[in-house]
Phi, psi and omega in degrees: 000128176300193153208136219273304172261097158292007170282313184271144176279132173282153192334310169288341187281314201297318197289331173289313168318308216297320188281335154288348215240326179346294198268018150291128188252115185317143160301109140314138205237163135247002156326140171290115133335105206300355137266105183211117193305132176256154174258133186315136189281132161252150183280102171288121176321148149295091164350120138351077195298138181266082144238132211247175192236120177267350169275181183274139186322301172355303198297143153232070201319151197275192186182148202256185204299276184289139166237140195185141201201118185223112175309159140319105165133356183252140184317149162311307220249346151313291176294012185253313156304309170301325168272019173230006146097001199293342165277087126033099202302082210284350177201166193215118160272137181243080163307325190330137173069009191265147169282174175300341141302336185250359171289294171337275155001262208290344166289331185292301212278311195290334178286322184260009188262348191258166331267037146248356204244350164068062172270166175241311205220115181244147154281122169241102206256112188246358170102174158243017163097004182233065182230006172271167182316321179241012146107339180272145200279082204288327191292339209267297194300313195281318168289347114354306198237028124349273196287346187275011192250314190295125163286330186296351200253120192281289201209160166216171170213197153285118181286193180282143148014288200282354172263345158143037166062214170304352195256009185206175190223146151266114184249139175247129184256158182268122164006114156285135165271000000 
């Protein structure tokens, strides 16, 4: 016998599926349910950035004219933007003439108010060293290995000309969640 609607399964299919199917017992899942209340996101303060210096002040780690640093995991072609300036500073810092404490200080305070403020890419205008005492770029060596110690600091570079060359950095920030 044909059966008249291809759409409905005929009678012996149904009764056979039924019989093959018996003794089956549904799968444990560890899947999330496709219906799930959601909860309101809470706003977490921003952490506090910390930096500390673990040699003795004496110390000044070396560095070179240009500078750059890029985490594992940030795009090629991001950071490639950020070093030809085509990403847009949204704030700017001026270290010029600060000791090394209070730059420190006041880089900690301006870093943790642009990611409360959800900046993505700020200027750190740190000098090129050359008014310190023996002529080496002492604040340029300490914001080098500063922003590569802060996990919020994705990658930097040595800015453009017009923002201060080699005296200065574009630093890219991480998100605040």
């Amino acid at each position: 016998m044909q059966n008249e609607d291809p759409e409905k399964p005929a009678p012996d299919d149904s009764n056979l599926f039924r019989d093959a199917v018996q003794d089956v017992k549904p799968l444990r899942t560890d899947r999330i349910p496709l219906r799930q209340t959601t909860r309101r996101p809470v706003k977490r303060a921003a952490p506090a950035a910390v930096i500390t210096d673990r040699l003795s002040d004496e110390f000044i780690p070396p560095c070179d004219n240009l500078l750059e640093f890029m985490r594992p995991g940030v795009q090629r072609t991001l950071f490639r933007q950020l070093r030809t300036g085509r990403l847009p500073a949204e704030a700017h810092l001026d270290l010029h003439g600060m000791t090394r404490d209070a730059a420190r200080l006041r880089l900690q305070q301006f870093l943790q108010q642009a990611q409360q403020h959800r900046l993505k890419v700020v200027c750190i205008v740190h000098g090129k060293g050359y008014h310190s005492e023996d002529g080496r770029p002492v604040l340029k060596a300490m914001v080098n290995k500063w922003l590569q110690d802060l996990s919020e600091v994705l990658a930097f570079c040595s800015a453009q000309p017009a923002d201060g060359g080699s005296g200065a950095v574009y630093a890219l920030l991480k998100n605040l969640k």
